[in-house]
C-alpha positions as CSV (number, residue, x, y, z in Angstrom):
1,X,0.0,0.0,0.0
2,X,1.5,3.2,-1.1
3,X,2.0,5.8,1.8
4,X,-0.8,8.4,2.7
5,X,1.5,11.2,3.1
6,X,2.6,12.9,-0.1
7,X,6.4,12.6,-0.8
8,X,8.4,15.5,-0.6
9,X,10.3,15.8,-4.0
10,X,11.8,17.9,-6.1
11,X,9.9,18.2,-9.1
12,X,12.9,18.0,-11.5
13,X,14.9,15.5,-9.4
14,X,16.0,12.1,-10.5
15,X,15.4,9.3,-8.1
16,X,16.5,5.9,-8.2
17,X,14.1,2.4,-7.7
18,X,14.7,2.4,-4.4
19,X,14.8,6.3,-3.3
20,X,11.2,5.9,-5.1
21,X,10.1,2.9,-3.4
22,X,11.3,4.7,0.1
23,X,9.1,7.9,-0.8
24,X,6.1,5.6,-1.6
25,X,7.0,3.3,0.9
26,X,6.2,0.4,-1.2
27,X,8.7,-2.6,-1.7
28,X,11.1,-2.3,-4.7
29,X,9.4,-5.4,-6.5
30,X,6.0,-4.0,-6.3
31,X,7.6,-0.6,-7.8
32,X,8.7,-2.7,-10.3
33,X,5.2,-3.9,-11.2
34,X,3.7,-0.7,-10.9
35,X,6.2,0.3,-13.9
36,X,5.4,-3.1,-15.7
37,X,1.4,-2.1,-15.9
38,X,2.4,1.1,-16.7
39,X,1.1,3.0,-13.7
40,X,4.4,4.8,-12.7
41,X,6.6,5.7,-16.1
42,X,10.7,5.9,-15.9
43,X,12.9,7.5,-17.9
44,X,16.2,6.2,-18.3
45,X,20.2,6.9,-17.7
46,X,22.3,5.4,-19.6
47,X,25.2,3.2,-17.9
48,X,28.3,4.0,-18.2
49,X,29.7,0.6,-17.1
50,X,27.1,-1.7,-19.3
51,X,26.5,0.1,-22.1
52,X,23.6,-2.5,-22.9
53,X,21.8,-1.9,-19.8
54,X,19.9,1.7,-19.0
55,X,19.3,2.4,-15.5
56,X,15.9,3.2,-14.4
57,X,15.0,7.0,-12.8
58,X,11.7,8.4,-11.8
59,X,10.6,12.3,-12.2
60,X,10.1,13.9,-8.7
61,X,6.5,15.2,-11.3
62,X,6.4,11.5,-12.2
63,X,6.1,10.3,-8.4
64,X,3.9,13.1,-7.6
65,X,1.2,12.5,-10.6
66,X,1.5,8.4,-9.4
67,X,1.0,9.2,-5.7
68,X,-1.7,11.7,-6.4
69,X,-3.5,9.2,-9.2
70,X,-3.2,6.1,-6.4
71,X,-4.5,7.7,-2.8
């Protein structure tokens, strides 16, 4: 259950799976499902270290529109 207090974000900010799963205070595999039915959108970094394999980041906008659409 996401939390009932609206996260405190910076609008612009980046935040990583599990900075986002600690402001929603969900666990990261339910995140991660959220993404997968396409509640909750990423955009993505690339890595510098595997090339092949973009890292995941969420909108401080992003995790306001999701908390704001679930509670």
């Amino acid at each position: 259950m996401v939390t009932s207090v609206e996260p405190v974000v910076n609008q612009a900010g980046r935040y990583t799976i599990k900075e986002t799963s600690d402001l929603l205070g969900i666990d990261r595999s339910t995140l991660r499902v959220y993404v997968k039915a396409g509640l909750i959108r990423p955009i993505f970094k690339r890595n510098p270290v595997r090339m092949n394999m973009p890292r995941q980041r969420f909108l401080g906008s992003e995790i306001i529109r999701f908390w704001r659409a679930f509670v």
